[in-house]
N, C-alpha and C positions, 0 to 999 in steps of 0.2 A: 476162273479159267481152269482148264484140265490140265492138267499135266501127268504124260505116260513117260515113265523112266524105268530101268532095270537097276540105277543101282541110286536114284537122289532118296534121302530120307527127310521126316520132321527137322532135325538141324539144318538143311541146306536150305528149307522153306523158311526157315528164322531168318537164316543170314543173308536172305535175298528181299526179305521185309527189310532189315538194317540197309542193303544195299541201297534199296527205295529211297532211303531217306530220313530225317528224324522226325518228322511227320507222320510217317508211313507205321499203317500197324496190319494185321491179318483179322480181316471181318469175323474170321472164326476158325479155329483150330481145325489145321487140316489132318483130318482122316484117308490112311492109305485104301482103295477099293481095290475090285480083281480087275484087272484087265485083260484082255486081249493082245491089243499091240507092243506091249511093253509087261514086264515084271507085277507093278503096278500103276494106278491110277490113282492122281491127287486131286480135290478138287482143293483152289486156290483161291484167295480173294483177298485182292489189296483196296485198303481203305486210307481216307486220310484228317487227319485232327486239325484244328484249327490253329495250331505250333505251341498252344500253351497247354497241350496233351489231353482236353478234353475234346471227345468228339465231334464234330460241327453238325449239328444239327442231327445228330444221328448215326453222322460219317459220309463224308462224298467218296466219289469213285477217285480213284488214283491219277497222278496224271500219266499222258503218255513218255514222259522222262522216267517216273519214276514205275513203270513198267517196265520201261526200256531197261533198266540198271538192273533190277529185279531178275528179268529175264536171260542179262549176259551173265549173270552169276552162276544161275541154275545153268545154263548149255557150257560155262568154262568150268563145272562141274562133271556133268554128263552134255557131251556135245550127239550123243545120238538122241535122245530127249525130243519129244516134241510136246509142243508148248501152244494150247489154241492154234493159229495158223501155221505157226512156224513147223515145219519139219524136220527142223534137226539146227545145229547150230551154224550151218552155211546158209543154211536158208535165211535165218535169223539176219544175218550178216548183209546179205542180199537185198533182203525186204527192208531194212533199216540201213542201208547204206553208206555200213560201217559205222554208223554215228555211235554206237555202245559197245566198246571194247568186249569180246568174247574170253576175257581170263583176265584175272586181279593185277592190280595197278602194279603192282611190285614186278610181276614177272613181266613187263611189258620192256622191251628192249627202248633203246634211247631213240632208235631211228623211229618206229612204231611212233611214241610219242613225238618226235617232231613231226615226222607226216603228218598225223592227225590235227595238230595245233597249224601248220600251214596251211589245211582243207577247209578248217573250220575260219581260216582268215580272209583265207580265199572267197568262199563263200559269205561273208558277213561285207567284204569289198564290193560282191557285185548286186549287194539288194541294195 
């Protein structure tokens, strides 16, 4: 995936492979390019292990959770960011609706976290 930011670095791509998961690793060290839209351009790639940290088969694709996690990290980092489709981090929000909090668990107010845990009841009552 691309990723165009003005100010995300190598570290924030680490801690968004962490976000992913303990599964989750980076297909291969991401190199910053020149951009256009943004400061720079990252190319990105989440892979995933089989949980006892060797590769499966070579590495599969990531899932959409752990893109998802991956993703709110980098925009509650830099929320101007765009990220493959997403346009920024309202978009993100939008297109994923709400399901991936957009900033770290800690700064998340108490109301935030009930809402979310009611939505997600809600929804799991009516399938």
């Amino acid at each position: 995936m691309r990723i165009y930011s003005d100010t995300l670095g190598p570290h924030d791509l680490r801690d968004a492979m962490r976000a992913a998961g303990d599964t989750a690793y980076l297909a291969e060290f991401p190199v910053p390019h020149s951009a256009r839209k943004r400061r720079q351009r990252w190319e990105f790639d989440l892979a995933t292990t089989d949980g006892k940290g060797a590769a499966a088969r070579g590495g599969k694709c990531a899932s959409w959770d752990q893109w998802g996690n991956a993703l709110a990290l980098l925009f509650s980092r830099d929320p101007e960011a765009i990220a493959g489709p997403y346009k920024g981090r309202e978009h993100f929000r939008y297109a994923t609706a709400g399901r991936y909090p957009c900033m770290p668990a800690r700064a998340q107010t108490r109301q935030e976290t009930q809402a979310r845990k009611r939505a997600t009841s809600a929804r799991l009552q009516g399938t």
